[in-house]
N, C-alpha and C positions, 0 to 999 in steps of 0.2 A: 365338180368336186367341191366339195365345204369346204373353207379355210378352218385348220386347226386354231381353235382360241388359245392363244398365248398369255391371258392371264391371269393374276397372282389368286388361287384359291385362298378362301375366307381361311383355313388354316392356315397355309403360309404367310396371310397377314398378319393373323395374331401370332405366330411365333415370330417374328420380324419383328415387332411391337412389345413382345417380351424381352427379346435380346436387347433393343435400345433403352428399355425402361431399368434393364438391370447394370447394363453400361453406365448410363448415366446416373445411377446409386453408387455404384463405385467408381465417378469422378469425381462425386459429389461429397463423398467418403474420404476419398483422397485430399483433396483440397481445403477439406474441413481439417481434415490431422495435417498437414500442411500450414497451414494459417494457424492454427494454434500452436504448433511447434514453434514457428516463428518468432510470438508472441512472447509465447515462453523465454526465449532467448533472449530476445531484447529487454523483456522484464528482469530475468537475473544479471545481464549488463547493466539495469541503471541501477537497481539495489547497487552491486560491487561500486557504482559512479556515485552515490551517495555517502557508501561509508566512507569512500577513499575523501569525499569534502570535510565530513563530519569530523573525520579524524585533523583534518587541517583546520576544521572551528576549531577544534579542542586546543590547537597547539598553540593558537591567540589567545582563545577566550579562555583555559584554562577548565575547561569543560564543555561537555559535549550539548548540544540546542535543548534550554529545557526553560522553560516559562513560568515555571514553579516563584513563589513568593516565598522569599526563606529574611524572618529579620530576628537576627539574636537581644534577647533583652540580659536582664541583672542574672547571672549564674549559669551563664552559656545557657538558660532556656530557650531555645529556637522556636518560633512558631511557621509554621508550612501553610500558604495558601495554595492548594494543587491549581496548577492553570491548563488548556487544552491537552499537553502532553502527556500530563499525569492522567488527565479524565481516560483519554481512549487505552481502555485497557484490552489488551489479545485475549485473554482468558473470558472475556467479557463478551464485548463487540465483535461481534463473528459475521454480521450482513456490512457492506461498504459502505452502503448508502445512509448509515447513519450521520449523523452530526457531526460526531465526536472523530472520526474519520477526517472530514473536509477542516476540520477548526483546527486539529494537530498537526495536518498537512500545510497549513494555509502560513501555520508559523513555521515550517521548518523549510517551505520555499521563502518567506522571508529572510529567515536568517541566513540560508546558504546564498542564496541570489544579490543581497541586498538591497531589493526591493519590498521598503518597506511601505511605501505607498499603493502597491499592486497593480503599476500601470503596463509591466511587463519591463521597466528599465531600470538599473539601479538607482539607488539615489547618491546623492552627490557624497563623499566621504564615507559611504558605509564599505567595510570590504565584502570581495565575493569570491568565496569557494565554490565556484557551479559556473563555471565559464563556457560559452556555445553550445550548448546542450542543445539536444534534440526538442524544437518546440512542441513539440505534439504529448511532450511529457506533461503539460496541462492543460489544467480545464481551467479556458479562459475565453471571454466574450470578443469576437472581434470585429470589427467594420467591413464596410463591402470589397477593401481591399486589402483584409487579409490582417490588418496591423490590429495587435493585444490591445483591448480598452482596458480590461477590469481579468485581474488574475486569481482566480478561488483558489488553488491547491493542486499540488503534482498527481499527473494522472497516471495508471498503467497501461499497458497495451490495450485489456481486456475495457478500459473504459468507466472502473471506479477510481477514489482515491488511493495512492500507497498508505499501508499502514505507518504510524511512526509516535510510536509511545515510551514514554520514561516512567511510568506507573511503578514498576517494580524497582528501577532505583531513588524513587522518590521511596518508597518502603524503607532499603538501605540506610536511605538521610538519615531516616527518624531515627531508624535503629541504633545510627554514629552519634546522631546528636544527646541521643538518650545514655550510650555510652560517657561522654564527653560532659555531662550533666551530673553523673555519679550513680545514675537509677540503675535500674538491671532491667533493661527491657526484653522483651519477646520479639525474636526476629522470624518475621511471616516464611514460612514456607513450603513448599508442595501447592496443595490448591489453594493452601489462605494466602500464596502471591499472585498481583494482579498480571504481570510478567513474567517475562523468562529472563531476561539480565540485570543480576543486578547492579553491576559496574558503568555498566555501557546504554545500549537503548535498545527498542525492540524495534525490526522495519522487515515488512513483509508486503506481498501483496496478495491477494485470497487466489489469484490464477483465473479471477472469471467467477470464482464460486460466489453465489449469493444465494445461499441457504434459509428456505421461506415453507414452516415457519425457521425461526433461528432455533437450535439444537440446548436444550437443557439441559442433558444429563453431563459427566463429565467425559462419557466414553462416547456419547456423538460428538461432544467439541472436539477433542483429541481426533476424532476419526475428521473431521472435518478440516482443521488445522494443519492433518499429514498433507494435505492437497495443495497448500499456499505455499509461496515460494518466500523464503525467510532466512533471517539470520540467526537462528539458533538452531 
């Protein structure tokens, strides 16, 4: 008597090999919305761990982090040198990885940190609103064992910079100053502001999005803008 062959027919292997392929799309599934949920989280924690500093700059400095060049001359005419903060505008700069992103970031971990050297530690007499924070909130160069050389600017989860721009209350200034001057200025608003606050600041992070090309109309920015995690 023949011994019955006991093994796996070519169909039973390919459906074996289908079950595991679509299992492991849906762990893979899984663990992607997992990992970004996470991300998410932590990123709306540190925005909230930013304002809650910022608002403590404010309560020193008298205003909130802004690099802008403001010197009044003869008849309260104020002149405005916009500086990083002003430059990165939301309504504008919609990819992370531009410039204007790392330069506004790079001042606004200065000023909360006070590290204005960017060695990773404060400096001697500057205050610091941004006490033990999670280091992985930058992007920063470090040695083989682990310690900060050189600090560019506060990171997200997702691995670009945070946004953090005063564009549209640099708008305001002019508008106050031009009040305060006796003129009758035009105050920017809807799409001719570069921002969305104009009291306060703008800080967001895009969520991961880096939209390539970057979006021109005003109803792809707006559609792309719904996706980043922000304070307005």
């Amino acid at each position: 008597m023949r011994k019955k062959n006991s093994a796996f027919t070519l169909i039973e292997m390919v459906v074996v090999m289908t079950i595991i392929v679509i299992l492991s799309g849906l762990v893979v599934a899984v663990v992607g919305y997992v990992n970004r949920k996470s991300a998410m989280t932590r990123a709306s924690t540190e925005i909230a761990t930013f304002l809650n500093a910022c608002q403590n700059y404010k309560a020193d400095a008298g205003r909130y982090p802004q690099d802008t060049q403001i010197v009044t001359g003869a008849n309260n005419k104020a002149t405005f040198t916009p500086g990083d903060t002003d430059k990165l505008k939301p309504k504008e700069h919609l990819v992370p990885t531009s410039s204007e992103y790392s330069n506004a970031g790079k001042y606004l971990y200065q000023q909360l940190t006070g590290d204005k050297s960017l060695d990773g530690i404060p400096d001697d007499g500057e205050p610091v609103y941004l006490k033990d924070f999670d280091s992985r909130m930058l992007k920063a160069d470090r040695d083989v064992t682990g310690k900060i050389i050189k600090v560019y600017c506060f990171w997200d989860p997702f691995g670009y910079p945070y946004g953090y721009s005063t564009a549209a209350m640099l708008e305001e200034q002019k508008y106050q100053a031009g009040l305060k001057e006796g003129s009758v200025p035009t105050r920017p608003t809807g799409v001719a502001l570069p921002g969305f606050n104009l009291t306060t600041f703008d800080l967001w992070s895009t969520a991961g999005n880096k939209p390539n090309p970057a979006p021109t109309s005003d109803i792809a920015k707006e559609s792309e803008q719904a996706k980043w995690l922000k304070n307005w």
